[in-house]
C-alpha positions in Angstrom: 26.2 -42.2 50.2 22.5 -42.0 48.4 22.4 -43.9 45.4 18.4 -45.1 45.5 15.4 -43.1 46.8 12.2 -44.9 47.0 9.1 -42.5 46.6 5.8 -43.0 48.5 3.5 -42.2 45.3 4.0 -42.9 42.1 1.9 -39.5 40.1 3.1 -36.9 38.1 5.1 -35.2 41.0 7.3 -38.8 41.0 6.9 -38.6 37.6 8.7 -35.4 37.5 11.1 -36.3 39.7 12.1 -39.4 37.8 13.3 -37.2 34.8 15.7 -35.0 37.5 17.5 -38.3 39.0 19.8 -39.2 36.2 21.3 -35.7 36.6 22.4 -36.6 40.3 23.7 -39.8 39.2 20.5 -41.5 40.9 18.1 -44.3 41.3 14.6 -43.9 42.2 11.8 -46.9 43.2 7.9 -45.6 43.6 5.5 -47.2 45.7 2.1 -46.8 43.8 -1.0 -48.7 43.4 -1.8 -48.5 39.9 0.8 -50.1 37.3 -0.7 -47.2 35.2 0.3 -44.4 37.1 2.7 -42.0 35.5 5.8 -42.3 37.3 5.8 -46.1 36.3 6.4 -45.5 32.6 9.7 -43.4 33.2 10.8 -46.1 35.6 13.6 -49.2 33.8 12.1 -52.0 34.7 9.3 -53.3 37.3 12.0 -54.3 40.4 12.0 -49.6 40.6 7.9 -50.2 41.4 6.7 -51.5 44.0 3.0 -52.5 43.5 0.5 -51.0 46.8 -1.5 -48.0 48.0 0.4 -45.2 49.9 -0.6 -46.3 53.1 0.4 -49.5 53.0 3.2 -49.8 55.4 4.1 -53.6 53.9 4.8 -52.4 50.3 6.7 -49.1 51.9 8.6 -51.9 54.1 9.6 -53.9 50.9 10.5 -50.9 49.3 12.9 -49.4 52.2 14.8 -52.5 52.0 16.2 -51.7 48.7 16.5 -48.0 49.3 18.9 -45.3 51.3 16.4 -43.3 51.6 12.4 -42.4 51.2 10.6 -39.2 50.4 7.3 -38.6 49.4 5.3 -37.3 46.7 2.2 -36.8 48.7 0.5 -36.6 52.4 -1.6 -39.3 52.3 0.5 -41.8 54.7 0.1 -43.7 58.0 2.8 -41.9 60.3 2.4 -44.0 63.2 2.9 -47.2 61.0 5.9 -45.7 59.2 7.4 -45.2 62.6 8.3 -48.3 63.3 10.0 -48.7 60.1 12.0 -45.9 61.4 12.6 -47.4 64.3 14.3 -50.2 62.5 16.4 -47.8 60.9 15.2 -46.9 57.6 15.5 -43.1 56.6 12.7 -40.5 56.2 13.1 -37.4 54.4 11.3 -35.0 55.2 11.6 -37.0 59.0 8.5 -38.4 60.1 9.1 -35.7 63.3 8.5 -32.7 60.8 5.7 -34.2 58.9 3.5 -34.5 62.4 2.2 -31.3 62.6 1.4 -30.6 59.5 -0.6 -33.7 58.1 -3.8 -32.3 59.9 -4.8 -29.1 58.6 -6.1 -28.0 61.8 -2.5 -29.2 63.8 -1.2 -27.1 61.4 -2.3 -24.0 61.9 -1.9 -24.4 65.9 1.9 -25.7 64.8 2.1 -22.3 62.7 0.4 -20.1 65.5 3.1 -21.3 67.8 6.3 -20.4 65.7 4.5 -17.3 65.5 3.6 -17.3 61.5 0.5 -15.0 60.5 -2.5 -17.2 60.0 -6.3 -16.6 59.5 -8.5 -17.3 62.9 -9.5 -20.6 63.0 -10.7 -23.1 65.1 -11.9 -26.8 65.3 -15.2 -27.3 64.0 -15.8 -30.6 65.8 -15.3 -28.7 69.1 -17.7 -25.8 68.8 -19.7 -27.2 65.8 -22.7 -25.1 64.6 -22.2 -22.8 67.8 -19.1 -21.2 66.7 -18.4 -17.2 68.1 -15.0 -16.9 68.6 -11.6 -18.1 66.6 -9.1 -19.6 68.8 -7.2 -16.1 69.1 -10.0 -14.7 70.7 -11.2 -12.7 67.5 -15.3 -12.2 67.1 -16.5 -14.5 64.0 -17.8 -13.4 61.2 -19.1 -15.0 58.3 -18.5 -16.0 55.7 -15.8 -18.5 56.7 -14.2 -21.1 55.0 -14.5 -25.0 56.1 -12.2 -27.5 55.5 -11.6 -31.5 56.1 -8.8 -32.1 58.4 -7.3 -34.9 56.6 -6.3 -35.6 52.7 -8.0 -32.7 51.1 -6.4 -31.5 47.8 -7.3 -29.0 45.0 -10.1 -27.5 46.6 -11.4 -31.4 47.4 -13.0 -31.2 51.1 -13.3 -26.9 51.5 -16.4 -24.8 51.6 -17.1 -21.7 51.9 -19.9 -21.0 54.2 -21.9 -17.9 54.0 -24.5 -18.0 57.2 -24.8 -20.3 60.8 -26.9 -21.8 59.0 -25.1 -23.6 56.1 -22.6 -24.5 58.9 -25.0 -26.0 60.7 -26.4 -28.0 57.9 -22.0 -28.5 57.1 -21.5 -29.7 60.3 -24.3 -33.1 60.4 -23.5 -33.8 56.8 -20.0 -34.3 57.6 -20.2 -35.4 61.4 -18.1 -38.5 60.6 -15.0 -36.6 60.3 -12.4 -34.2 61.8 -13.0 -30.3 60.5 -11.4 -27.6 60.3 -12.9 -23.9 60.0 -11.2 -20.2 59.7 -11.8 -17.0 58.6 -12.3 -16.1 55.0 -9.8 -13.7 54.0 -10.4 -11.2 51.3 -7.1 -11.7 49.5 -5.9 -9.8 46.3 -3.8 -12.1 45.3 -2.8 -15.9 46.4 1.0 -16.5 46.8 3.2 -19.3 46.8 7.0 -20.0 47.8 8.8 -23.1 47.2 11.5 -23.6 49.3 14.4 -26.7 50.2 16.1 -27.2 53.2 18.7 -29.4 53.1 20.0 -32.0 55.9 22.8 -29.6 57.1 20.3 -27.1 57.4 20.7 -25.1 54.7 17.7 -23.2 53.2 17.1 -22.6 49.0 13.3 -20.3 48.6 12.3 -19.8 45.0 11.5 -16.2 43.9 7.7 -15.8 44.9 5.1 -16.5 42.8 1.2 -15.9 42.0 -0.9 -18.3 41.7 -4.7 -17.9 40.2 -7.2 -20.4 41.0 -10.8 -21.0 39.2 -13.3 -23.5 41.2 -10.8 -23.8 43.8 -7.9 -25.7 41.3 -4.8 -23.8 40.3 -5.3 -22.6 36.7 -2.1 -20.8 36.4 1.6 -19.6 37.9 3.1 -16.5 37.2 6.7 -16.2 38.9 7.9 -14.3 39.7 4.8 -12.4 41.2 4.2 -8.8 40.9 4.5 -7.6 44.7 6.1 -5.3 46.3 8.9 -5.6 48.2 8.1 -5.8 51.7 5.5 -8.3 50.6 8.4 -10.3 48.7 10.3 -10.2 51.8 7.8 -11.7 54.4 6.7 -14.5 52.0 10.3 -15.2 51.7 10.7 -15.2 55.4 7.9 -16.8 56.3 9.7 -20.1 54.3 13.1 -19.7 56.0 11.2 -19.9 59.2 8.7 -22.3 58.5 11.5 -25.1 57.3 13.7 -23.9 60.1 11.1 -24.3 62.9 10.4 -28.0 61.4 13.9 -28.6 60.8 12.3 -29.9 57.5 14.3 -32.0 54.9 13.1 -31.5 51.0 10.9 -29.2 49.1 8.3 -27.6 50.4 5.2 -26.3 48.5 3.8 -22.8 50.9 0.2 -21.2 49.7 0.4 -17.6 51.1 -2.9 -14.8 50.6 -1.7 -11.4 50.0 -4.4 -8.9 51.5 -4.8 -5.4 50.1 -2.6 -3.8 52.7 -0.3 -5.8 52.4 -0.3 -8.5 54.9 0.7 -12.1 54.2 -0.9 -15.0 55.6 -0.4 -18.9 55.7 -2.8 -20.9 54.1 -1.3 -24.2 53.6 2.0 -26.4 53.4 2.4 -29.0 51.6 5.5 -31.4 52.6 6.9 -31.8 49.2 7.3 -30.9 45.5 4.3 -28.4 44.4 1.9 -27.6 41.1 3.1 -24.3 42.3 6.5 -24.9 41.2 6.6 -26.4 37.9 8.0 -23.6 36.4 11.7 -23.9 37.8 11.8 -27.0 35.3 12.7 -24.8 32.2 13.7 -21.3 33.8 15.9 -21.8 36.8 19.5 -22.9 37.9 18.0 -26.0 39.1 13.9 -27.7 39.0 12.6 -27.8 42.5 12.3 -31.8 41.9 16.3 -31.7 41.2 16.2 -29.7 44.5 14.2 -31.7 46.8 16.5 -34.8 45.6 19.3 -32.8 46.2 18.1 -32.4 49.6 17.2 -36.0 50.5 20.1 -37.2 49.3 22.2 -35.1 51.5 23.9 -33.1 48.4 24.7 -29.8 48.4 21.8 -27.2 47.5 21.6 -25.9 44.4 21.1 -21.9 43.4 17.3 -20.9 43.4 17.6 -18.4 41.1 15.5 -18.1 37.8 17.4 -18.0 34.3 14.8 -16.3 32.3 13.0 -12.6 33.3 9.7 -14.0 33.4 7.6 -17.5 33.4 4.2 -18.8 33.5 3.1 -22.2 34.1 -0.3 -23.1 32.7 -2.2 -26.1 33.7 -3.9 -28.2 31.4 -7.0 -29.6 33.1 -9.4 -32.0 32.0 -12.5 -30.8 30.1 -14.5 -34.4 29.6 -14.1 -37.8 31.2 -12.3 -40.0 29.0 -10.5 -43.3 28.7 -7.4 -43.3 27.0 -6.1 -46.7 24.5 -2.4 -44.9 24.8 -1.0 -42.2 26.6 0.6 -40.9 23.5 -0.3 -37.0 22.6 -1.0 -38.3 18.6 -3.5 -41.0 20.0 -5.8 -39.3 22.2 -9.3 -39.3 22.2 -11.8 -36.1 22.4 -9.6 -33.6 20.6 -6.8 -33.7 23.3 -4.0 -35.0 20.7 -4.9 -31.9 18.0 -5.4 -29.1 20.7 -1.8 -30.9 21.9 0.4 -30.5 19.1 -1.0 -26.5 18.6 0.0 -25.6 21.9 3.9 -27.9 21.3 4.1 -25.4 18.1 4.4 -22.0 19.8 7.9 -20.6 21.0 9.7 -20.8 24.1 6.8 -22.9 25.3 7.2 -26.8 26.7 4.7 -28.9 27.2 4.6 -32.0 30.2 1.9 -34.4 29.1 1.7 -36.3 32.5 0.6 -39.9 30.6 -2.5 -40.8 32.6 -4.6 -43.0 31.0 -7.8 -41.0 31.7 -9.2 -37.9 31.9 -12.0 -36.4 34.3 -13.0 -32.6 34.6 -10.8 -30.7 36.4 -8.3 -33.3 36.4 -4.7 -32.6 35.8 -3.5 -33.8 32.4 -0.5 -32.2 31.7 0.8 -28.6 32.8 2.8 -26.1 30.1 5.3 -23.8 30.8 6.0 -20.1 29.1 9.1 -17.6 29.3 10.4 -14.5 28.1 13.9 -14.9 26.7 13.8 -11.0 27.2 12.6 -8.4 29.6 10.9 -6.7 26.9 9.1 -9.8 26.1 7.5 -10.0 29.8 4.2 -8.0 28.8 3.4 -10.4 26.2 3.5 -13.8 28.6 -0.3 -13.0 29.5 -1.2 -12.9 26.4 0.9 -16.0 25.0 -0.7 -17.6 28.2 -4.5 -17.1 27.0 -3.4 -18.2 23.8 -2.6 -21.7 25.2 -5.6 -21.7 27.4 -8.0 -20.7 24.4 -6.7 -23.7 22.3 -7.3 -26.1 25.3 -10.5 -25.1 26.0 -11.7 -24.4 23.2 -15.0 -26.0 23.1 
């Protein structure tokens, strides 16, 4: 039986996670490398933290000593290092096996090509380099296209988009020290995402499908469920069943999908854990997909992924100014962040989550707030309810 699960990463994702625990009658113990980081502060006392950077195999060694099971609130790990702790017998959820192929973005979209999931064309930038004609499936290139690092890139960190041979060229020797990835640029009408748990008996929970809206390549906004049509409901939901199946994945997964204008649905990325894309099941469904991923770990049965409420949208508040923070308490804050705060706690069927980070940056992710409708008539109004939020936030 799972009583403790150690999380590799201790941000707002562990964070969230540490709130969902107590519900499943569970311990959890972070790995992190900052004392300040946000999962820390929900934590009882220091012996559930464990003081060292995610890819320190040592600190993830001590930590699987005291703990049935670990998971992970982020990809930034040394898989071949962790294996030998598997080896002695410590427990990986999702397994070390299913992380593999997706890690490295451009391993990823070969692992996805394989089980037969629509993808964009792509191909290895280090192979062809500036010289690029043709994407891996044989297709003609044609710019632009979109470049990505291989390795640890988040929120738009490490992705360009690359208008000419030229730019690629100049793409390609000023990052020549590392692994890249580059793929066709799809015209989307809409970006997608599913959140789905498989659980160790192989059972499979996807959340309805959502829309997500991005501004300078960081998600700004959810709105779940999305407003597609069926058959394009249908193949984002399938394209999770098969994904998690195919991996024989453990946990929560977080799946960005592009929805084209006839109706296609594409891949763009999997993340191997609990998603920004997902927040919204904290307040409007059966169960939070953070409740869901531990149920999954710790071998529990799955709960319904069904939302409570008609309608939700999940808001991010981002960082507007680089600050330091003396507390991490809303009333305190510096640069207006406390007052704009407390408007936005005022308005109906709203919660905030103030993550507690003791800074801010631009374009840093603060705190994220989620909306709902309590009735179906109140659906149309969300948008506006939404702008709202974002006008006190950013107001400048």
């Amino acid at each position: 039986m799972v009583k403790r699960v150690g999380v590799i990463g201790g941000g707002q994702l562990a964070w969230m996670m540490a709130a969902e625990a107590a519900k499943l009658d569970l311990e959890l113990m972070v790995q992190t490398p900052s004392l300040d980081d946000p999962a820390v502060a929900r934590l009882l006392g220091t012996h559930f933290v464990v003081q060292g950077a995610v890819d320190d195999v040592g600190a993830t060694a001590e930590m699987a000593s005291s703990c049935d099971v670990i998971t992970f609130e982020n990809e930034f790990v040394d898989l071949k290092a962790l294996g030998h702790l598997a080896k002695l017998g410590h427990r990986f959820y999702p397994t070390l096996k299913s992380l593999k192929p997706l890690l490295d973005k451009y391993e990823q979209r070969q692992f996805l090509q394989e089980i037969g999931l629509p993808v964009p064309g792509f191909a290895d930038l280090s192979a062809v380099g500036a010289a690029l004609t043709h994407w891996e499936n044989g297709d003609a290139v044609e710019f632009p296209v979109v470049v990505k690092t291989r390795r640890n890139g988040y929120d738009g960190q490490g992705t360009f988009v690359v208008r000419s041979p030229e730019t690629l060229q100049e793409i390609c020797e000023k990052l020549a020290h590392q692994p890249l990835l580059v793929e066709e640029f799809v015209p989307f009408v809409k970006e997608l995402a599913a959140i789905a748990t498989r659980s160790v008996s192989g059972d499979v929970a996807v959340y309805p499908i959502v829309e997500t809206q991005q501004e300078d390549q960081v998600c700004r906004r959810v709105i779940a469920p999305a407003e597609i049509s069926a058959t394009a409901r249908d193949r984002s939901m399938a394209i999770a069943q098969t994904l998690l199946e195919k991996l024989e994945g453990v946990g929560t997964y977080g799946i960005e999908l592009f929805l084209t204008a006839d109706d296609r649905v594409l891949v763009n990325e999997v993340a191997p854990r609990t998603h920004n894309s997902g927040h919204f099941t904290i307040e409007t469904c059966v169960a939070s997909q953070f409740e869901q991923h531990l149920r999954a770990v710790a071998d529990l049965p799955l709960a319904p992924a069904k939302m409570t409420v008609p309608a939700a949208i999940m808001v991010n508040l981002l960082g507007f100014e680089s600050v330091d923070f003396e507390s991490t308490q809303p009333d305190s804050l510096k640069g207006g962040y406390g007052d704009r705060l407390n408007k936005i706690c005022a308005l109906p069927h709203t919660q905030v989550h103030w993550y507690g980070k003791m800074a801010s940056r631009p374009g840093r992710k603060l705190a994220h707030v989620t909306l709902w409708a309590m009735e179906s008539e109140e659906v149309p109004t969300l948008g506006d309810r939404a702008k709202q939020i974002e006008k006190i936030w950013y107001e400048s």
